[in-house]
N, C-alpha and C positions, 0 to 999 in steps of 0.2 A: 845335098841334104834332102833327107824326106820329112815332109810334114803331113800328120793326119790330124785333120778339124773334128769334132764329131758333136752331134743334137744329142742328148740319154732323150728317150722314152721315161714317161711317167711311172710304168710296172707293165709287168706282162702277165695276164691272169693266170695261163695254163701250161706254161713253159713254151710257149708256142709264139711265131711272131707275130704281136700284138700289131695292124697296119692303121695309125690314126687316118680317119678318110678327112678328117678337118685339118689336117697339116700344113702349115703355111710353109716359104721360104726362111729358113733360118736367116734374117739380115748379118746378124751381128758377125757370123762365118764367110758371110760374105768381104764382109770390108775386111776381117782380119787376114783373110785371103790376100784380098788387095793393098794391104798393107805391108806383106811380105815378101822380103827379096827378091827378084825376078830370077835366081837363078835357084832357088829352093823348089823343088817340085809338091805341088798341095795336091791330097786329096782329100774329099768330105765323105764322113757317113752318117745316114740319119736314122738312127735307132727305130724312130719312130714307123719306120717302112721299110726296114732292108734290115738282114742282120749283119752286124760287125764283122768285118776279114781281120780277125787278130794275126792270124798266120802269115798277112803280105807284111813283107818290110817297109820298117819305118825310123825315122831317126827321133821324133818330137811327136807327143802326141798332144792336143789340146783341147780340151770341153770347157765346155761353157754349160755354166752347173747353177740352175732354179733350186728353190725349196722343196719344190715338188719331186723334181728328178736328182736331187741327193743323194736319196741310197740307192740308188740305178747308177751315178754316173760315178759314187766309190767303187760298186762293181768291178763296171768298167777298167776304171784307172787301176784297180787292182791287176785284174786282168792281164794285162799293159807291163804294170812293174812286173809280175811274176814272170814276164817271158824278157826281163831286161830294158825296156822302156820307157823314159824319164818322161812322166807327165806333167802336163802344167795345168792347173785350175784357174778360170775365172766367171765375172760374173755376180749377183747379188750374194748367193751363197760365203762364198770366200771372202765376199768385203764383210759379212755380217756374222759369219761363225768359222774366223781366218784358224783358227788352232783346228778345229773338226775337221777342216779341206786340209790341210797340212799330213794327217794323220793316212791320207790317201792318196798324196803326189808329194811330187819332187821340189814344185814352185808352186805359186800363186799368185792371180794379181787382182791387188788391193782396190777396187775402184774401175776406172775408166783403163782398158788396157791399148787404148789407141795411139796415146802418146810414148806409150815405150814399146808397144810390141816389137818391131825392127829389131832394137838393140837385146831385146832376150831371146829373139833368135839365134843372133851372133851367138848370146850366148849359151845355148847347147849347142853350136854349130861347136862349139870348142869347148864343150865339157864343164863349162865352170857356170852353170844355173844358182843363181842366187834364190833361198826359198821365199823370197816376200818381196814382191815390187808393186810399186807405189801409182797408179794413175790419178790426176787430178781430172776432173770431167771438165770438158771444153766444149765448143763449137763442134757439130757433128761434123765427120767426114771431109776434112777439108782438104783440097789436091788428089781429092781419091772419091775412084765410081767402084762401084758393087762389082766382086767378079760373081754375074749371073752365071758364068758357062757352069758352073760349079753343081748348080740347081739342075740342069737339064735331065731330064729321063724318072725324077725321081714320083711324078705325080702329084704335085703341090695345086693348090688348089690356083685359080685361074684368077691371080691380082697379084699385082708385085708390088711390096714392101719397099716404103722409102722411110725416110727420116727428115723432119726440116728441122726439128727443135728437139731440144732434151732438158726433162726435169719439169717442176710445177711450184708456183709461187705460193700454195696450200700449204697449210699442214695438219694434215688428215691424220686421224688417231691411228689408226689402222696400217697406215700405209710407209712404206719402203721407201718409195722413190721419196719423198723429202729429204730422209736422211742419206740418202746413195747420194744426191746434187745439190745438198744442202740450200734447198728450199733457189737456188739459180737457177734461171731458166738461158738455155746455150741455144743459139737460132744459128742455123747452115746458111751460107750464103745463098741468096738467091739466084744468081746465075748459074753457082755448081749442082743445086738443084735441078732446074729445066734442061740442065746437061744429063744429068743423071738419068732423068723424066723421057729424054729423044734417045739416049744410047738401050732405052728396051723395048720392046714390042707391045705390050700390053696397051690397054685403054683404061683399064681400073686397077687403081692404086690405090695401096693401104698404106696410109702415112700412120707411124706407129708409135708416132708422138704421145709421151707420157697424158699433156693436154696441150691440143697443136693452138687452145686459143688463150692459153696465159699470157702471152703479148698480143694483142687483138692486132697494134699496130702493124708487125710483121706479118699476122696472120693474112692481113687486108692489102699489104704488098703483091704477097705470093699468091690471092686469089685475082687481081689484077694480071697477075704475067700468065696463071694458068687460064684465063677463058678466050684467047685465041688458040691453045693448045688441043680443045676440044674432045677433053677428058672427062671420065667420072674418079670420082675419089672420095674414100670414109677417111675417116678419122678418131678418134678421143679426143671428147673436148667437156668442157664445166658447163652445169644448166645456164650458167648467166650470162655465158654469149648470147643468149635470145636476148639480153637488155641493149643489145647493138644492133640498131635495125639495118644500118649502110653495113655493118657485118654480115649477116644475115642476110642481105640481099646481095651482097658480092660471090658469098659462101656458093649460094644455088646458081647464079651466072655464071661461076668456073665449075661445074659438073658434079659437086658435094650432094654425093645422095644420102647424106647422111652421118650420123656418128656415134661412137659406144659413149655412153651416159651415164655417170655416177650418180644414180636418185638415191641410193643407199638407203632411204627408210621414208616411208609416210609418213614416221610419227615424228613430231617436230622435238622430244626428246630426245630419240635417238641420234637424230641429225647434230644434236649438238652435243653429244656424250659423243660423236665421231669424230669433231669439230671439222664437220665439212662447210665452211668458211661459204662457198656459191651458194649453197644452199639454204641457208638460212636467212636469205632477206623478207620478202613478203612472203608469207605460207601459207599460199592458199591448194595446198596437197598438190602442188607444181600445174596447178590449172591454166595460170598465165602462160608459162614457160612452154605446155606441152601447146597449147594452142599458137602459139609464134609459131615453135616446130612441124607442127602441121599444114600452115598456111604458106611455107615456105617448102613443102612436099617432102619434109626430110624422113625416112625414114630410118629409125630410134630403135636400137638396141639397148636397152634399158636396164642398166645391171643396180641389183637390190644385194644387199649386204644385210644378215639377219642373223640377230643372236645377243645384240645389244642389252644391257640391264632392264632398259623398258620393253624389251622386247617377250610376247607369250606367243602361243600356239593359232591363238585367233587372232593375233596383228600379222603372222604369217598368211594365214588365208585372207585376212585382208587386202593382202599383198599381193596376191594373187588376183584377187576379183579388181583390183585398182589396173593390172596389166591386161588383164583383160577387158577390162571395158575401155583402156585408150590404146587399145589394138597396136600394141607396142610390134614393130618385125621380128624383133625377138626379145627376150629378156631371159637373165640369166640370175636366180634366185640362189644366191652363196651365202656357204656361212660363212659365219666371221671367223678368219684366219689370224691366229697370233705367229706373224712374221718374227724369225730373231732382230733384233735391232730398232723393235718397233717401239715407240710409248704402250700401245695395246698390250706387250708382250710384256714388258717389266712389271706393269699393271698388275697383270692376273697373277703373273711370278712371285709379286709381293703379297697379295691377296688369297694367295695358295690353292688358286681356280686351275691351273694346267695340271690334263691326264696325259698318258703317258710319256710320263717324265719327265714332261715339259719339252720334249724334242720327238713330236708325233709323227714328223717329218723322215726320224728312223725307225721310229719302231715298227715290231714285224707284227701285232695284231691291230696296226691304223691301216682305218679303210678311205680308199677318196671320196670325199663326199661327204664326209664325214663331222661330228663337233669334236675338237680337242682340246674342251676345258669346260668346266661346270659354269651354264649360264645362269644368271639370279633367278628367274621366274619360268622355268620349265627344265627337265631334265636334258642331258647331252643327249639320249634317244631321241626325246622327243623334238628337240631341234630338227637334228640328223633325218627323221619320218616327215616331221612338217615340208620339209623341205622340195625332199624327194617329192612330195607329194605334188605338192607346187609345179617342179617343172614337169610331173607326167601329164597334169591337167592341162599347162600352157602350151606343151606339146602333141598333146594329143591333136586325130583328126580333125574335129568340126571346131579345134581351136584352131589349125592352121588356115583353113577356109576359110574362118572368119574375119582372124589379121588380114589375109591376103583382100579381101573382098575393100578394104582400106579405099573408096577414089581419092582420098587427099593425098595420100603415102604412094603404098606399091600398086595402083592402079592409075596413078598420076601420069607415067611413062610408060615405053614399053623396054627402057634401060630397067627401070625400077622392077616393072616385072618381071622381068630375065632374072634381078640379082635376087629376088624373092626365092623364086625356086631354084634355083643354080645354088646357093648357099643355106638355106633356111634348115631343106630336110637334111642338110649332112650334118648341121650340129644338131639336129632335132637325132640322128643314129648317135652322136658320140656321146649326147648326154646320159643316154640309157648302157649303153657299152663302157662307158666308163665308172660310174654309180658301182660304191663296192670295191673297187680295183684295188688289187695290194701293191703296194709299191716294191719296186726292183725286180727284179728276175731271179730267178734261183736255178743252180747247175744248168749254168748256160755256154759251157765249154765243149 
């Protein structure tokens, strides 16, 4: 039996192969890989850099299908059945809009697909795919390493992708993951970890934990066994691990250069129309917080969520002047996205705020980057423009010399410096290359 894995690309601007230069390793393909029968032959393909060989034979094909890459990855799966090819969907898409995914494969799976993948192998190995299978989310990865060989030649950016934990003990207006792991947080055993950590070659790891410090306890385990390993490692984690000093001090003795940060809004309204739970203890516009993180040399990828009810045009540029004066290594100025499955999304669904049709995600005049619902206190342009605006100024030149110019942060080390510019200007290309993007591909046969 053949199996093909495959990443969709977000859209392809000009019918042309769109190559994302910020491409990470796909994990999640990885372990499904390693989760499948040893005598199944897998291949991967990743949309985002290569174009699809619909024409090689295949017996199963499988995506793993974002909001973003939805109408990219029905394409695809279309593509697939029209030449005879029973597909299978999984992923947040399919847990969250399981009848939409249905409409474009064969199967789908509901949730976490680690604990059944094997047996829905079986069954297309013998023709009898059931269309809805059920994962419950658990403990990451366990009895099983990432097959990297999979990854080789494709150009991914220079960090490998682990996992220790899954899920967040939050529940963020906004946000997905609470309801994908209902608000449990699932910790990977620690030895199958540091197995996983020696079976690759790299030095820096991206642990892609939803937030790797909603059990601090765990977290301060696994930063014990990594600082003889004499690695660097990001992560995602909540402003209020800075209230954990022996955290925070373990964090940068195992090689933690840092981590992506939900600040979501300086105004202390919006932070609680988000109900981002961390954030909202003492608010002093996170002055505490960012000075912990500075003092422990982290540098802060700083992501800002904008578009909230309290939110106008000038608390955007506000936002901006706030990231730039605490010389964030990057920060990434989003709008607020109404996920399906989200409180955010029933919201505005009730409220009669969602444009295009309330599923922006397929429609063919949604651009990336874009607002897809009327916010209270400025127009959906004008969102859309503030925005943009935002990250051309944070990106621009005498902004990057400036972050960089940091001695707390990225002049701290010469590891820090390396990952300064090794990473900084690739996403500083894909945010202006992507800006605009239509989603899917069109007459891509």
């Amino acid at each position: 039996m053949r199996l093909t894995l495959i990443k969709p690309t977000i859209g392809r601007p000009d019918h042309s192969l769109y190559v994302d230069e910020a491409r990470m390793e796909p994990l999640n393909l990885g372990v499904l890989a390693a989760l499948t029968p040893p005598d199944v032959e897998v291949a991967m393909w990743d949309d985002r850099c290569e174009p699809i060989p619909y024409h090689l034979p295949t017996d199963l094909v499988a995506i793993t299908v974002e909001t973003y890459t939805a109408r990219r990855s029905y394409e695809i799966a279309d593509e697939y059945r029209r030449r005879g090819v029973p597909v299978v969907m999984g992923g947040f898409q399919p847990t969250f809009a399981p009848q939409e995914c249905l409409q474009h494969a064969d199967a789908i799976f509901v949730g976490d697909a680690e604990t059944g993948w094997a047996d829905l192998v079986e069954e297309a190995r013998w023709g009898a795919l059931k269309p809805i299978h059920h994962g419950e989310p658990g403990r990451p990865q366990t009895g099983v390493l990432t097959r990297r060989d999979l990854f080789e030649g494709k150009g991914y950016l220079p960090v490998s992708l682990m996992q220790f934990t899954r899920g967040c003990r939050f529940v963020c207006d906004f946000c997905a993951v609470t309801k994908y792991f209902d608000r449990k947080h699932h910790i990977r055993a620690i030895d199958e970890t540091l197995a996983e950590i020696e079976a690759q070659n790299r030095r820096l790891l991206f642990f892609v934990d939803d937030n790797i410090a909603s059990d601090r306890a765990a977290l301060k385990e696994l930063c014990r066994a990594l600082i003889p390993l004499k690695i660097n490692w990001v992560s995602q984690a909540s402003l209020d691990v800075t209230a954990d000093g022996e955290l925070m001090r373990l964090m940068a003795d195992s090689g933690c250069l840092g981590h992506i940060m939900g600040f979501e809004s300086i105004n202390r309204a919006s932070v609680r129309e988000a109900r981002k739970a961390p954030n909202l203890g003492k608010f002093d516009r996170y002055a505490t917080q960012i000075a912990i993180l500075r003092d422990h040399g982290f540098q802060t990828w700083a992501a800002f969520t904008l578009g909230y009810d309290h939110d106008t045009v000038d608390g955007v540029r506000a936002t901006l002047d706030f990231a730039l004066e605490n010389r964030f290594t990057f920060a990434a100025f989003n709008i607020l996205m109404p996920y399906p499955g989200t409180p955010l999304y029933d919201r505005l669904a009730a409220e009669g705020r969602h444009l295009y049709d309330g599923k922006w995600w397929l429609h063919p005049e949604y651009r990336f980057n874009a607002a897809s619902f009327v916010p209270a206190r400025m127009t959906p342009d004008e969102l859309t423009e503030a925005c943009f605006e935002a990250r051309r100024a944070f990106n621009s030149i005498p902004s990057l010399l400036w972050r960089f110019s940091d001695l707390k942060t990225n002049l701290r080390t010469l590891a820090r410096a390396r990952a300064f510019w090794r990473f900084t200007p690739v996403f500083r290309r894909e945010v202006f290359k992507k800006h605009g993007m239509r989603f899917g591909h069109f007459g891509h046969r």
